[in-house]
C-alpha positions as CSV (number, residue, x, y, z in Angstrom):
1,X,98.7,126.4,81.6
2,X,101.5,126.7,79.2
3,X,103.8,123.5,78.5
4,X,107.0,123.4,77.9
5,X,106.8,123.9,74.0
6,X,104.5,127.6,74.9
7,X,107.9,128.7,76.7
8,X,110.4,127.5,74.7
9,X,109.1,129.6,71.5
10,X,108.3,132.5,74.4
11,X,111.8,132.3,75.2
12,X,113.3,132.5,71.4
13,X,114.9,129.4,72.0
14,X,115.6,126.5,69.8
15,X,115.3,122.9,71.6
16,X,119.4,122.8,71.8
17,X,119.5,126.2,72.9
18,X,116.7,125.3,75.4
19,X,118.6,121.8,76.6
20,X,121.8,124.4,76.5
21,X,120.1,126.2,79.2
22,X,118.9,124.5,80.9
23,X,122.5,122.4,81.7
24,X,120.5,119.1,80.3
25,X,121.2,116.5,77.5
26,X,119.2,116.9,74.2
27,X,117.4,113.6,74.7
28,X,116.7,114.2,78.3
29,X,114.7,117.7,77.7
30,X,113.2,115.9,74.7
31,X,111.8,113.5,77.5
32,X,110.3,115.9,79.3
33,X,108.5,118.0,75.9
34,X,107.3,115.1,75.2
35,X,105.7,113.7,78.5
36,X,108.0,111.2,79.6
37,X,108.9,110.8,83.2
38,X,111.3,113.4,84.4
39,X,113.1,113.6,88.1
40,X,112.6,116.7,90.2
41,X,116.2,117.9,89.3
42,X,115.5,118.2,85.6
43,X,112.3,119.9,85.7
44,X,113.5,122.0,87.9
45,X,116.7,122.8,85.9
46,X,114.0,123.7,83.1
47,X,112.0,126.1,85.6
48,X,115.3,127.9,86.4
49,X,116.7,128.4,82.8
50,X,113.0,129.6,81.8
51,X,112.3,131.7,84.8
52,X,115.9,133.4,84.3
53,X,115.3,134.1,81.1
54,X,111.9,135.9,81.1
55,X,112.6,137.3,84.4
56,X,109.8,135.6,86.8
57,X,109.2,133.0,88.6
58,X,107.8,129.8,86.8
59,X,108.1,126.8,89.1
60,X,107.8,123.4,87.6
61,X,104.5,122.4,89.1
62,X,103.5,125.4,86.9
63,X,104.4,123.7,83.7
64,X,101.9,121.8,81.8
65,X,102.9,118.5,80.4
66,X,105.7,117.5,82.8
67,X,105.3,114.2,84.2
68,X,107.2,114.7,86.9
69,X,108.9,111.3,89.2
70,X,107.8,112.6,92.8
């Protein structure tokens, strides 16, 4: 399962452009690379910008790394 790192280079994206994206702060996507707890929203705002981007679906439960607050 990729992580969030895997699709950020798969993307071309630096970790601004990436936060950019995915309409979230810098330190708040920085959170989630580096597996600090992360709402629903922003992992989902993160699946979005990604799945846009490469044209496919990638949900968030498909991420690996995220630990998400359910």
């Amino acid at each position: 399962m990729k992580n969030l790192e895997d699709y950020r280079l798969e993307c071309g994206w630096s970790k601004n452009e990436m936060a950019r994206e995915s309409k979230l702060d810098f330190n708040t996507l920085h959170r989630a690379m580096t597996g600090g707890l992360v709402s629903i929203g922003t992992a989902s705002k993160v699946a979005i910008a990604i799945s846009q981007k490469l044209g496919r679906s990638i949900p968030w439960q498909k991420i690996g790394g995220l630990n998400v607050k359910v």
